[in-house]
N, C-alpha and C positions, 0 to 999 in steps of 0.2 A: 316381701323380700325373705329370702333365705340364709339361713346363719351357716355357717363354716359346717356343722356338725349335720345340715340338711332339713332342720327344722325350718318352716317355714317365719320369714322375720317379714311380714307385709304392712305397710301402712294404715289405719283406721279411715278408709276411706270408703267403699258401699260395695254392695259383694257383686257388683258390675265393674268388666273389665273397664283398666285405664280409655280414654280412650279423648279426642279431641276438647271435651266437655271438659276432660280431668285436668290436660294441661291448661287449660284458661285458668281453671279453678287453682290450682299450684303457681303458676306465673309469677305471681309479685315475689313467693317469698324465693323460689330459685333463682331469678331476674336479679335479686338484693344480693341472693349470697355471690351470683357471677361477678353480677359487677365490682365486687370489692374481694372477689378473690380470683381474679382472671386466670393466675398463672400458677394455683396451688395445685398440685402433684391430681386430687380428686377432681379439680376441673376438668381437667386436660383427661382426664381417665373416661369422664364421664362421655367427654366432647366424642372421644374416641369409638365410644358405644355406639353411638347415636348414627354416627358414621356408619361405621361397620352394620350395621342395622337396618340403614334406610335403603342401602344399597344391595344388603346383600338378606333375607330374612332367615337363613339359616345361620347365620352369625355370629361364634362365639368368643371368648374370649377366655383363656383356662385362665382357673383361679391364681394358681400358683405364678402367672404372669402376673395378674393382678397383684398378686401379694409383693410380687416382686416391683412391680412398678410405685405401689406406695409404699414400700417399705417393709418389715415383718414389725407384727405390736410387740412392742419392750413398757410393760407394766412397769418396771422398776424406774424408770423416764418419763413414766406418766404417758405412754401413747396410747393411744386409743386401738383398740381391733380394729380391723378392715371395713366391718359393719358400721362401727360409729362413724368413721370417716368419710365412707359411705352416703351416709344419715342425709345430709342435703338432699340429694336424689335418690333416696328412698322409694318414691312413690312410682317413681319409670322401670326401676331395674330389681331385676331378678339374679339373685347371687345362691350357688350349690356349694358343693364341697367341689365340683371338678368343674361347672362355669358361671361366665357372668355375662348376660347379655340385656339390651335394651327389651321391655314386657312385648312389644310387638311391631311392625314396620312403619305402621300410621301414627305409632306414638316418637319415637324415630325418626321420621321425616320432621313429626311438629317441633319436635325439641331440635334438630338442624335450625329452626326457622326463628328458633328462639334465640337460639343461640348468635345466629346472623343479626337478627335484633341489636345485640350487643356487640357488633363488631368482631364477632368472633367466626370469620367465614369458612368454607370448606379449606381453602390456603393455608390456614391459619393452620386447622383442625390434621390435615393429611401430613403438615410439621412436623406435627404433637404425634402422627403415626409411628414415623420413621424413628425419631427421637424414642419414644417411648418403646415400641415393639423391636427394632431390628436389632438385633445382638443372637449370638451362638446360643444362649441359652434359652430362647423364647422358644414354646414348644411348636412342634410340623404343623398343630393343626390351627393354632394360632396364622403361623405364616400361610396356611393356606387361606384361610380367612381373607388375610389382607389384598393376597394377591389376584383374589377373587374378584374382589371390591374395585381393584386396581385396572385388570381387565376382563371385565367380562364373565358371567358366571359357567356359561358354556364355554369361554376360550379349549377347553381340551378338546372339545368333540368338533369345532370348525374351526381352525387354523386361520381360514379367508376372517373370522371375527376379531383375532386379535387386534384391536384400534384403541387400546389403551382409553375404554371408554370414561371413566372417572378424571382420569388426567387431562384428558381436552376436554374436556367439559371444565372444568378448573383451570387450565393454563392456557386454551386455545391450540389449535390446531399448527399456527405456524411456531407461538413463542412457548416453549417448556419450563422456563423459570418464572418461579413463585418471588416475588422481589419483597420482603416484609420483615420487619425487624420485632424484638419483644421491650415492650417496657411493664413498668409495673400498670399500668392504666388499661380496664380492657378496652376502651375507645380507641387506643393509640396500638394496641395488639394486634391489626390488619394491615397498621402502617409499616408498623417496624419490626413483626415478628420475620424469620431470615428463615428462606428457602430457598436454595440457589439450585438450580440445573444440575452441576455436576453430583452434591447430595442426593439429591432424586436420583438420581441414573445409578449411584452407587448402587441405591436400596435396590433397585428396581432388578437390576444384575444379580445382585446378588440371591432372587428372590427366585430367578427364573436358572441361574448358571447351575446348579446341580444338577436339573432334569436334565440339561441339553449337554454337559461336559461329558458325564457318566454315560449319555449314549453315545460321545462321540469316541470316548475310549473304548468302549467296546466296538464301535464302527468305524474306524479311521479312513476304510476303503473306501465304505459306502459312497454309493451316488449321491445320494440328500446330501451328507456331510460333505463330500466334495460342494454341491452347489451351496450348502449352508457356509463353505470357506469362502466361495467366490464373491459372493454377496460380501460378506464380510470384507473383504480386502477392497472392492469396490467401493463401500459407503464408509471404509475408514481413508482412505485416501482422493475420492472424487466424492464429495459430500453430494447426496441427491442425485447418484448415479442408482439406476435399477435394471433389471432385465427383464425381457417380455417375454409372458408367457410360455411361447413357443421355445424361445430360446432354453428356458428352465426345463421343459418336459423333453427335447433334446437328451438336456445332459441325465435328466431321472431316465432316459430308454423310454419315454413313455408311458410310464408309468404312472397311476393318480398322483397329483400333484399335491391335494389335500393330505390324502393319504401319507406320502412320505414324508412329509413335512413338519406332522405334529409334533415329533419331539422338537422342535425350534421353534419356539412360543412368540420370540423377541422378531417376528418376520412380521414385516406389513403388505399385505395381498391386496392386490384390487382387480378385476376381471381379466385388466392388461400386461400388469407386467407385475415386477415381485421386487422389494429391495428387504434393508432392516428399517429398524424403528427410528436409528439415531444414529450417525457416527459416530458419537460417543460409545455405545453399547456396542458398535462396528470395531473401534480400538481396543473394548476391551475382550469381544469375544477374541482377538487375531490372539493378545496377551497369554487367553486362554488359552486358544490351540497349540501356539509354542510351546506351553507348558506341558502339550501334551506330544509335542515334538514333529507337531504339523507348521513347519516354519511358515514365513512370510516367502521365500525364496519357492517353497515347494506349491505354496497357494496360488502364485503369478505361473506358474508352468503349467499349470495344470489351468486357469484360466485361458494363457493364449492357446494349450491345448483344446477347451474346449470350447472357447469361442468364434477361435479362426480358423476356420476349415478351408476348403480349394478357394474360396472367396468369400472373406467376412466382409458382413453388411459396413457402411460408412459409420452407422454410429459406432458399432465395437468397434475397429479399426481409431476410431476419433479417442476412444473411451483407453484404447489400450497404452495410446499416443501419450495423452495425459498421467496415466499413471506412472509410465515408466519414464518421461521427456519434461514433465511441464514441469518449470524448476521456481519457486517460490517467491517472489517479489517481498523484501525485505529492506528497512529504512537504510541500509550501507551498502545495497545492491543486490542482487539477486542469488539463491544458495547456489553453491555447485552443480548439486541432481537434483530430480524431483526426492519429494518426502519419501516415498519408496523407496529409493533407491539408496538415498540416506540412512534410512530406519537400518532395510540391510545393512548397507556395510558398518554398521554400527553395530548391529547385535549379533548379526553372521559372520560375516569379511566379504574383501575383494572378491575372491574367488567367486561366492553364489550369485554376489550383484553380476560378476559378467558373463556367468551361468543365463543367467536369467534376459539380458540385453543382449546377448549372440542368438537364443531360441528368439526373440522378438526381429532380429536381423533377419534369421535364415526363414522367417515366415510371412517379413514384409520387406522381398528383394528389390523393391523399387524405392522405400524409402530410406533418404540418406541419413535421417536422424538418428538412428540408431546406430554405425557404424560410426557416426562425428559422437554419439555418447560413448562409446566404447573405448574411441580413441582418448576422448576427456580422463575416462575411469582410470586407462590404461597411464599415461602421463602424471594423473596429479595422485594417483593411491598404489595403485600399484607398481610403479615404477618400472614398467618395460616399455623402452624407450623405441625399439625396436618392433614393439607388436601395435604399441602406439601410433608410429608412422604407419603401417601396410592398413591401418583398420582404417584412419585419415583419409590414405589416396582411396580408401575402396567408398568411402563419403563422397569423392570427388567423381569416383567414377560414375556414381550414380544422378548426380546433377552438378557439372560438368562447369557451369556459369556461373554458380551458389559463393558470393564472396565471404557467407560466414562458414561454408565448408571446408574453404580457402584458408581460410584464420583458422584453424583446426589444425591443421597442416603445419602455420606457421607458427600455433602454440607449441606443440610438440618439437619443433627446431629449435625454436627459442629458450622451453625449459631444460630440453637436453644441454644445449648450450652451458648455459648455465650453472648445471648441478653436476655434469658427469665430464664432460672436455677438459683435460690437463695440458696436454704438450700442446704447441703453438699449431702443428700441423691441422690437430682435429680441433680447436678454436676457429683455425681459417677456414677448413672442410664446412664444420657445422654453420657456421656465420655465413657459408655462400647461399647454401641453402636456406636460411633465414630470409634473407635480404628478399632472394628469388621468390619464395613463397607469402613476404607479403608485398610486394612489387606484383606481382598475381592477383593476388585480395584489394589491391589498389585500385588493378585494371578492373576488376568484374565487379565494385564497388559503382563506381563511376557508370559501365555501362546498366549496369541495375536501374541506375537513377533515370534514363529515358523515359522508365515508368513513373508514372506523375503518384504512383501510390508508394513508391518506393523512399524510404528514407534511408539518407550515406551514410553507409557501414565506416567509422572512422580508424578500423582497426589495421590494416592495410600500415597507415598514415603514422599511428601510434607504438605498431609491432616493429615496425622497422626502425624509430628511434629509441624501442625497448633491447631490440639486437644491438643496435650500434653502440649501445652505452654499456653494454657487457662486453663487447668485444673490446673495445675501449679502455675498464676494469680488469679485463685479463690479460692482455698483453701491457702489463705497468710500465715497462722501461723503452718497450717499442713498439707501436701499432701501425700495421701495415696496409691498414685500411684510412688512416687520417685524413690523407691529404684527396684521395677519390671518393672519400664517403661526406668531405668538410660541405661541399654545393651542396649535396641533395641532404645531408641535415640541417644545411641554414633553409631549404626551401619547405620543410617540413614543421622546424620552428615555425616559419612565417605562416603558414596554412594556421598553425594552434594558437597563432597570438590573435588573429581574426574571427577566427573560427568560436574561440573563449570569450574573446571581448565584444563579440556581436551577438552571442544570444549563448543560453543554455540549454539545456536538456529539454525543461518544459512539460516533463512526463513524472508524476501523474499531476503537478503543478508548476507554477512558472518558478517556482523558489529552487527547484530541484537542479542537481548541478552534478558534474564529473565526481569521482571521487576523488581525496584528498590527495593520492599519492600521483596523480594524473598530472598536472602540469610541473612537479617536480619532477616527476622523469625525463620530461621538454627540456623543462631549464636545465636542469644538469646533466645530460647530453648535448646540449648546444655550448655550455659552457668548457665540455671538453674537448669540443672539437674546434671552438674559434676563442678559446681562452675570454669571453666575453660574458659578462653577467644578462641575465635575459632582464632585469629590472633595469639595466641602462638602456634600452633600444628606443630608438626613438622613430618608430614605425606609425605608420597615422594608427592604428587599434591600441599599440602601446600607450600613443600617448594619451589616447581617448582612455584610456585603462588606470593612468597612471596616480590617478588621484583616488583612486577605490585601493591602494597596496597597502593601506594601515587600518582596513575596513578588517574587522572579526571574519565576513563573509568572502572578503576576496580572496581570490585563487591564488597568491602568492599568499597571504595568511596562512591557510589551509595547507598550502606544502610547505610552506618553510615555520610554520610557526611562531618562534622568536624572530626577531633579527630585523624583520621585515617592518619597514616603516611608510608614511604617505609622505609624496616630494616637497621637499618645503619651497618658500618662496624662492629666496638664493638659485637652488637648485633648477626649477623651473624656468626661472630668468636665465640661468645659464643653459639652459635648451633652449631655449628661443632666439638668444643671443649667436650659439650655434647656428642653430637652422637659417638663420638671419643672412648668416655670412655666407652658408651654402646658399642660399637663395639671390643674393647679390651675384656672385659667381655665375648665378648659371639661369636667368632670368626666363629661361625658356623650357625648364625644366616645367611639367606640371606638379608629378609628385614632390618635390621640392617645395614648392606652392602650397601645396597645401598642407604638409605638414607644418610650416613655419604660421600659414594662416590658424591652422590649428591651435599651436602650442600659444599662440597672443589668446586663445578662448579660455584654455585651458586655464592661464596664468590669471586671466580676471575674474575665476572662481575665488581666487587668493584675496583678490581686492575688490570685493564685489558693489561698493558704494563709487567705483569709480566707472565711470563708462566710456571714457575717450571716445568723445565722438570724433577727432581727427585723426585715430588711429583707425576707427572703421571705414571713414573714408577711403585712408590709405588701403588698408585690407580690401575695401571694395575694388579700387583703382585695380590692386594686381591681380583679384578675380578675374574684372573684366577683358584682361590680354588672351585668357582662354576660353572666354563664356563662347565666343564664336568660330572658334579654330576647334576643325577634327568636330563637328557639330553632332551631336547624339551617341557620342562613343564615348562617351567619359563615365568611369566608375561612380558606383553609386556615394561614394565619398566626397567626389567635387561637387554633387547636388546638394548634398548635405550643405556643406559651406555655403555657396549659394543662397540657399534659402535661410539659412541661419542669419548673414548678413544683408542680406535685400528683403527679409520678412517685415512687410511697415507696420511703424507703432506711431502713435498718437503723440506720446511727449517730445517724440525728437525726429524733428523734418529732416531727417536725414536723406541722400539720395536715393530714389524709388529706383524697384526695377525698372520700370518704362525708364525712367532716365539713363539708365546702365544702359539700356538697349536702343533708345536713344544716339548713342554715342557722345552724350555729354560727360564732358572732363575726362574722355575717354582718348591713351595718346593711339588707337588704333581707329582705325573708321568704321563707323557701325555697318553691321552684312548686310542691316535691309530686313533683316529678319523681323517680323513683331512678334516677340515673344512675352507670354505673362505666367505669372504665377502656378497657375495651376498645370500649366506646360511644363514647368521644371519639377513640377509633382512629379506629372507623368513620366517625365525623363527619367526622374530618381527611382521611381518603383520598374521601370523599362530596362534599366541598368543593374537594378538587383538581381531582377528575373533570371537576366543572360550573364553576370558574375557570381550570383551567391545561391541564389535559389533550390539549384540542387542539392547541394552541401548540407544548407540549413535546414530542408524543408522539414517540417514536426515539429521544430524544436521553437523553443519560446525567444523572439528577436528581443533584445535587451534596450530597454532606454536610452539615449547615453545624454538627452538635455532635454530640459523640460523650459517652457514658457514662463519666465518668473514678470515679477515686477520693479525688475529696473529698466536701465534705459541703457542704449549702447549695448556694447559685450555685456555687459552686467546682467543683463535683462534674462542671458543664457544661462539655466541652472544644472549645473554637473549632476549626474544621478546617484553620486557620491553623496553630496551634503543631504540628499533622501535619508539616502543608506543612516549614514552619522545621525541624525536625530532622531532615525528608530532605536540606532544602538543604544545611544544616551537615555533614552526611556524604558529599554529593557534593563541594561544598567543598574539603573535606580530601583529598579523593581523587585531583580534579583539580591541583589547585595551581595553576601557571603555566603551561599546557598551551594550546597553539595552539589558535586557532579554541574558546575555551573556554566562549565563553556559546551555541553552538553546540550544544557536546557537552553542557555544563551540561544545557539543557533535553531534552537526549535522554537523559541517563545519570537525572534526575530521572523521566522517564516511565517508562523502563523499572523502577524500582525498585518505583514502583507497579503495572506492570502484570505483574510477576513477582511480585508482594504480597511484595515482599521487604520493603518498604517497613513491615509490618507485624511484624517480625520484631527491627526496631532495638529496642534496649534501649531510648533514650528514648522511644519510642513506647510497650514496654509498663510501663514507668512512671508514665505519664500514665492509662492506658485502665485500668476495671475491666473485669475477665473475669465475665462472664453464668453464675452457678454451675448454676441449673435449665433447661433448654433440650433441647424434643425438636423435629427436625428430621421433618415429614413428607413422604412423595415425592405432591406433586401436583402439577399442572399450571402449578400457580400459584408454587412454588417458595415453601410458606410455614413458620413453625416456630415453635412453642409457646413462648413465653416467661410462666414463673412470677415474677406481679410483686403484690407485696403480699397474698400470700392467691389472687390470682385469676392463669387463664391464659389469655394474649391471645396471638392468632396474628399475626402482622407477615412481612412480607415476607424474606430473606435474599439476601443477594450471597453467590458466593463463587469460589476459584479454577478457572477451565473446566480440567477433565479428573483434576480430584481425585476418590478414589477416596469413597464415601458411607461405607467402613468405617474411611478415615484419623483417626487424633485428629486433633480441632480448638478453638481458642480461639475461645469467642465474644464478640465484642464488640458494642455497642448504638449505633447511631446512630441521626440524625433526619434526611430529606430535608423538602421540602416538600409529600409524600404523606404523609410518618408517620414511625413508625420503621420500619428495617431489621438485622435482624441480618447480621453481618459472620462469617463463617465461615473462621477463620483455619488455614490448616495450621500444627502442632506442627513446629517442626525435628526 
């Protein structure tokens, strides 16, 4: 060893270099001082040598970092010189007055392997790099050192070698964060010492952005720099977008590609195509550029400029789509723009975002995305309501059929409506247009759906009772639309009250649902136009709804917040007591029928130990007046019931369906027909198909009664008292916990969509277990259910990625397709 002054300070150890011999021989006592000093300023210095050393053999360390890193000696505090502190590792290292580095590379690697030994791994050690060496004051040649180490010691002279060789070899090639926290233990120093992705990338930037800034201020024009932006803007906003080769020597003219490249260090090459290292170092180079007044707006022009020529290939064209169109999927729905276009109008304005979206127009005349984003930008930021509409119809013009082009059209009517119409004349004007445009989105909605790939656009359905409840609001003392607009909004209601109460979203899981403000706009647009509360209706979906309206989750929760309550008994009974009398009245009514049949299910949720079995009878009885009139035409509602009440159970001999079809105790004569069980399956999913099908298709059909264990009506379990005894255990869990109805409805999804939610005791309390049940593997995902004598195949849900060999519980529900068997995993 070397003292400060350049005298030589070397250990008494044989006048032969250190070398694998020596470190055996030293071992125990540096092993002693690691272990019990893991985390002292000299370990970490030491660790750092040894690094920089194995990797790199011209490797040094100026003193003055050094001295900086332990401190400077204060004799009057009693601290020791550099060299005493030092003293441990003595025997490895060689200290000058200008460096300090490991005696040579094999001594270097051995002490890496020592140190591993002790838990102290390269992770740990490249920490202790960044911590220790990156700051403004650590001298050039220091930091070149590092960045040596980091990648590659030729990285200057081949560009294609930049692969951040040290780092994937240490984090692996797909994950970049070091995950390790520190404690005082060196055992526990691998576990817990903290390296996260983002700190790395900082260093890493920062190590490499003065070579590539300073050329890019002096080159702004440049070819490289141009394709050094493009890439940039690429892999900060399409993560693991790249370009191929050809494409890159393109925009270089040709030019070596090695060649023009090197000042851009932070580039990853491979024989076929070119990107950056990291999106992250992609975000922060753009940061960079701006700063050097190479915007984000001026980097996308210059992209479509040089990517899309007389005809760009499908991927750019795909690649271009995404940047500037694909708009972000977020937990309260999806952002306005893509991230681009965002970030723009965020740091630039309006203006460069539609700069930038009219060059992508005028380059891709055939598609309509562009012209319906312009029209968005134009309506919701910039406010020309007028440029908004001409860019809309030019959306239209180019696909012609597109019900979401449609909506486009009738966003821009509707928000003008809205914010700029005063006199009644341009309230009337604008609201014609409204209506018309999504009466349009309606029609080309619907015929969409032919395509069996197609899911209904419901905005058409929803825009039109958005117009009509503004128009509604602006004309306060007289609305000249009430009484011609009053039909086709109670028909619009009725689509939202089935449409809601028979399934949701489903996307990206079944918990997923409209947003909040969505069925309020229903309700109180149906309330202004028939002075009626949408919670009074008593529609067969209402009523099946009616008992989920004091749930946290349900959709009258969610729009009205307070206020909103579940029907009590009284109340209930006075619907049924109603429907009763309407059904008395008009005994050939079907829909009558079965709402009344309905609301007696509904109501024995209330009472659930009581099962009337002579009230099922009777229910049965008025079933069967239409189980054989109008044969195979009946909504998927009257099978429902059906099968609800002629489903046979073991404790109560009630009448079978063969007996209903039979004609016994029936005051009509039986058709003749034999019909069984798994026939009115088929009917009910046969009657979905051709009423609900295309409406719903994608979205997740909603439970609305599961198989319990009573007897009678009782036996029926509303998917409400589910709901409620998740609530009650979220509840309890949360207490008085911040942001609670927040979490509430997230700690609620997840339960269900962990089926954990099926595992609560009160759950299986309520539900009977399905004792006969064979599970086939086809396509259809369907399973044999032994039910009275006979075996009907029905549908199954169950947990994605459970194994077909696990036990399971099965349990029986009813959607508005049929039933489904529920495939529960055993704890």
């Amino acid at each position: 060893m070397e003292s400060n002054s350049g005298e030589s300070v070397t250990p008494d150890l044989s006048a032969e270099t250190p070398d694998e011999h020596s470190v055996l021989l030293h071992k125990p006592r540096i092993s002693e001082y690691v272990r019990n000093q893991p985390l002292s300023t000299n370990t970490k210095l030491f660790s750092v040598l040894a690094l920089l050393n194995a990797h790199d053999p011209e490797s040094k360390l100026d003193f003055q970092d050094c001295q900086q890193i332990l401190g400077p000696p204060d004799p009057s505090h009693g601290e020791p010189p550099f060299e005493e502190r030092m003293e441990p590792f003595s025997c490895f290292i060689t200290v000058s007055s200008e460096a300090v580095h490991v005696i040579n590379t094999d001594v270097a690697k051995s002490c890496l392997e020592l140190l591993a030994d002790l838990n102290i791994s390269k992770n740990v050690i490249v920490k202790d790099c960044i911590e220790l060496l990156y700051g403004d004051k650590v001298q050039p040649h220091t930091v070149s050192s590092l960045r040596n180490v980091l990648t590659g010691s030729n990285v200057v002279e081949t560009s294609k070698d930049v692969s951040l060789r040290l780092t994937k070899e240490i984090m692996g090639k797909d994950s970049m964060a070091l995950r390790t926290t520190t404690t005082k233990s060196s055992s526990e120093r691998t576990v817990t010492s903290n390296i996260n992705q983002t700190s790395f990338l900082d260093f890493f930037f920062c190590l490499f952005k003065s070579d590539i800034f300073v050329y890019v201020e002096d080159y702004p024009d440049s070819d490289n720099t141009k394709l050094f932006s493009i890439l940039a803007l690429l892999n900060a906003y399409v993560p693991n977008s790249y370009l191929l080769m050809e494409k890159c020597q393109q925009i270089l003219d040709d030019s070596s590609l090695e060649e023009k490249m090197k000042p851009f260090l932070s580039l990853d090459a491979s024989s076929q195509c070119l990107c950056l290292i990291h999106p992250d170092i992609a975000n922060r180079s753009l940061e960079q550029l701006a700063d050097l007044e190479i915007s984000r707006s001026a980097i996308t022009s210059k992209c479509i400029a040089s990517l899309c020529g007389d005809q760009a290939e499908p991927f750019i064209v795909e690649l271009i789509k995404k940047l500037l169109t694909e708009r972000e999927k977020k937990e309260n729905g999806r952002s306005k723009f893509s991230t681009l276009i965002e970030d723009i109008l965020t740091i630039e304005g309006p203006s460069e975002a539609l700069d930038v979206l009219i060059e992508a127009s005028q380059t891709f005349q055939d598609k309509f995305i562009y012209p319906q984003t312009i029209a968005r930008l134009y309506y919701q930021k910039d406010i020309d309501y007028e440029e908004a509409e001409r860019w809309a119809n030019e959306a239209i013009s180019r696909d012609s059929k597109n019900s979401y082009t449609a909506d486009t059209l009738g966003q821009v009517y509707k928000n003008w409506l809205k914010e700029k119409t005063t006199s009644h004349n341009e309230v009337n004007d604008m609201a014609e247009k409204g209506f018309k445009a999504f009466r349009s989105v309606e029609k080309k909605a619907k015929d969409e759906c032919d395509d069996e790939t197609n899911s209904f656009n419901n905005r058409g359905h929803f825009g039109f009772i958005q117009v009509a409840k503004i128009v509604s609001e602006k004309h306060k003392c007289y609305d000249p639309f009430r009484e011609t607009l009053k039909s086709e909004v109670k028909e619009k209601f009725g689509f939202f009250e089935w449409y809601l109460s028979y399934s949701n979203l489903g996307k990206p899981h079944k918990t997923t649902v409209e947003p909040d403000f969505f069925w309020r706009e229903v309700a109180s647009c149906y309330k202004k136009y028939t002075a009626e509360n949408a919670a009074d209706s008593t529609s067969f979906p209402a009523l099946l709804d009616c008992l989920n309206h004091g749930l946290f989750v349900s959709k009258e929760k969610r729009a009205f917040k307070s206020g909103v309550t579940e029907k009590t008994r009284p109340q209930l009974e006075q619907i049924r007591d109603y429907l009763k009398t309407a059904y008395n009245k008009n005994v050939g009514d079907v829909k009558v029928a079965e709402r009344y049949i309905l609301s007696n299910i509904i109501l024995s949720n209330k009472e659930p130990h009581s099962p009337q079995h002579a009230l099922v009878r009777k229910l049965q009885k008025i079933l069967r007046r239409h189980m054989f009139t109008v044969v195979n035409q009946r909504h998927p509602e009257f099978y429902l019931l059906v099968l609800l009440l002629f489903w046979p159970e073991e404790q109560l001999q009630d009448q079978t369906l063969e007996e209903a079809n039979a004609g016994k105790e029936s005051e009509q004569p039986s058709s003749g027909l034999n019909y069984n069980l798994e026939e009115y399956v088929t009917l009910m999913e046969k009657a979905y198909l051709e009423v609900y099908h295309r409406y719903l298709r994608g979205r997740y059909l909603l439970p609305q009664f599961f198989l319990g264990k009573g007897s009678g009506l009782s036996r029926w379990i509303h998917r409400s008292r589910l709901d409620a005894a998740v609530e009650l255990v979220v509840d309890a869990e949360l207490g008085n916990a911040p942001n609670r109805n927040r979490v509430k409805r997230k700690k609620i999804n997840e339960m269900w969509m962990s089926w954990k939610a099926w595992q609560l005791p009160q759950i299986q309390e309520l539900l009977q277990p399905l004792s006969d049940v064979t599970c086939t593997v086809q396509s259809d995902v369907k399973a044999t259910v032994s039910v009275g004598g006979e075996k009907i195949k029905v549908r199954t849900e169950c947990k994605s990625g459970t194994s077909a060999k696990s036990p399971e519980i099965f349990y029986l529900g009813f959607d508005i397709m049929g039933p489904v068997v529920f495939k529960v995993p055993k704890e």
